[in-house]
C-alpha positions, -999 to 999 in steps of 0.1 A, spaced: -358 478 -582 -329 469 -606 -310 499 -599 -315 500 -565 -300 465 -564 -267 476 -584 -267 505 -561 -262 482 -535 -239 461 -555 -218 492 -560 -217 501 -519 -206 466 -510 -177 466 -539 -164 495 -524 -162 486 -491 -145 452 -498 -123 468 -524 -110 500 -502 -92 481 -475 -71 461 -496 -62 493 -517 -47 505 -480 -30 472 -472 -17 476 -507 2 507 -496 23 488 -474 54 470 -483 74 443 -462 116 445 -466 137 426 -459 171 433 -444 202 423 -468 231 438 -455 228 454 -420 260 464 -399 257 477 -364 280 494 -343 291 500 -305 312 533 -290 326 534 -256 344 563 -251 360 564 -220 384 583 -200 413 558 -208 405 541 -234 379 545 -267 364 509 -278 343 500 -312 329 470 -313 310 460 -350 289 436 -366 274 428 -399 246 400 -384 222 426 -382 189 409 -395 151 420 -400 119 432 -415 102 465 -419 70 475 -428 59 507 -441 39 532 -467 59 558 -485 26 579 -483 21 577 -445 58 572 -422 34 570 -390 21 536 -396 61 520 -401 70 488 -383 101 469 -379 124 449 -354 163 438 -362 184 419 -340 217 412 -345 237 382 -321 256 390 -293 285 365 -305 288 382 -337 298 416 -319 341 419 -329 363 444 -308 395 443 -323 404 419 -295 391 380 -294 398 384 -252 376 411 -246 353 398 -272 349 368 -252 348 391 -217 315 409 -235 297 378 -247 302 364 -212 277 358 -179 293 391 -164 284 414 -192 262 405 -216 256 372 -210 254 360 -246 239 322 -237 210 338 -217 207 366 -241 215 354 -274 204 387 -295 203 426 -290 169 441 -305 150 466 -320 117 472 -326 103 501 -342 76 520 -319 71 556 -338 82 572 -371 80 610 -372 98 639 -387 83 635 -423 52 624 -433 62 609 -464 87 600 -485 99 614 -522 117 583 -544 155 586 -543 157 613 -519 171 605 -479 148 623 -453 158 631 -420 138 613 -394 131 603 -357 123 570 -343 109 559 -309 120 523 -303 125 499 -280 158 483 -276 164 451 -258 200 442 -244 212 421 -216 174 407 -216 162 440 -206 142 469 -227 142 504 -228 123 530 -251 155 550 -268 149 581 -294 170 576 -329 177 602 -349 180 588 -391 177 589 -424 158 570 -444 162 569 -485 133 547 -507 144 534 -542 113 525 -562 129 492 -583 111 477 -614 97 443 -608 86 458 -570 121 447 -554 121 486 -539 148 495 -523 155 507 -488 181 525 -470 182 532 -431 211 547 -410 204 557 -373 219 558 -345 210 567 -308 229 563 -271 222 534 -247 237 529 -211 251 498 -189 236 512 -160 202 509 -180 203 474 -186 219 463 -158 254 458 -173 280 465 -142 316 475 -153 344 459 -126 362 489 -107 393 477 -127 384 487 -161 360 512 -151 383 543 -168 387 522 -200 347 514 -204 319 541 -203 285 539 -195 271 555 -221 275 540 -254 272 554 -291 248 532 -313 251 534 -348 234 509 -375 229 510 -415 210 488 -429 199 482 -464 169 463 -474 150 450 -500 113 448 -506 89 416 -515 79 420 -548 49 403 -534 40 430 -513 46 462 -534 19 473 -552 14 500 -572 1 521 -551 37 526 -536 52 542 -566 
């Protein structure tokens, strides 16, 4: 009867002990220096616009990509041409209306391209995301790498560049036939970000 009773014991310590060891896996960073950047290049003219407001979290296990969350916004007023004019023309009601729409966003919807990740080493990878602009989403497909620093003390570091193409048309964005040669439809997105890890969160599992 007694060992029948720690047999129990045993099942039941298992099963409350297993899913924390796969929560464990999982570690929450935080973004620390994020820049994100904007390519029209049109007929006439070819315009960057940059910013370094980029903010966010992401979630994932080294062991297992697939289960990797995140979103990162960055404000539409922090978005710098080259020139304050058209910098004000693009925060404005007629483009991206940056009172209405205060941020541009992206969440993370799919990781896929490597199943795992090998400390210090960038992986290639593809991301399935939705990006939000002008108050409306689309899902867009990023191609990145993605580099993991294991840290003593758990502050792991992280590493993301991607970048993907968006379009006006998508999110409703119309161009004025004046300055229709000097601003293209389809623009390059770029971003790298760099972010550190709770030391909370990491476990050793992650190592």
């Amino acid at each position: 009867m007694i060992h029948k009773t720690n047999k129990v014991a045993l099942i039941l310590a298992v099963c409350l002990v297993t899913p924390a060891i796969s929560q464990a896996d999982a570690a929450k960073f935080q973004v620390r220096k994020g820049k994100a950047t904007f390519v029209s290049d049109a007929p006439l003219e070819t315009m960057e616009g940059t910013t370094s407001k980029v903010t966010g979290t992401v979630t994932f296990d080294p062991t297992d990509l697939s289960t990797t969350k995140g979103t990162f916004k960055a404000p539409v007023v922090s978005m710098r041409t080259g020139n304050d004019l058209r910098d004000e023309h693009l925060q404005s009601d007629s483009w991206l209306d940056a009172k209405k729409n205060p941020h541009i966003v992206f969440e993370i919807v799919e990781v896929s391209g490597v199943d795992a990740l090998k400390p210090k080493k960038s992986h290639k990878v593809k991301v399935k995301g939705k990006f939000t602009a002008h108050g409306i989403t689309k899902i867009v497909d990023a191609k990145g790498t993605v580099k993991w620093t294991p840290v003593d003390g758990g502050k792991d570091d992280l590493r993301i560049k991607a970048n993907f193409t968006a379009t006006l048309e998508d999110h409703d964005v119309s161009v004025p036939s004046i300055v229709r040669l000097k601003v293209a439809n389809e623009i390059a997105v770029s971003v790298d970000l760099q972010a550190t890890a709770n030391a909370a969160s990491t476990q050793s599992a992650s190592r």
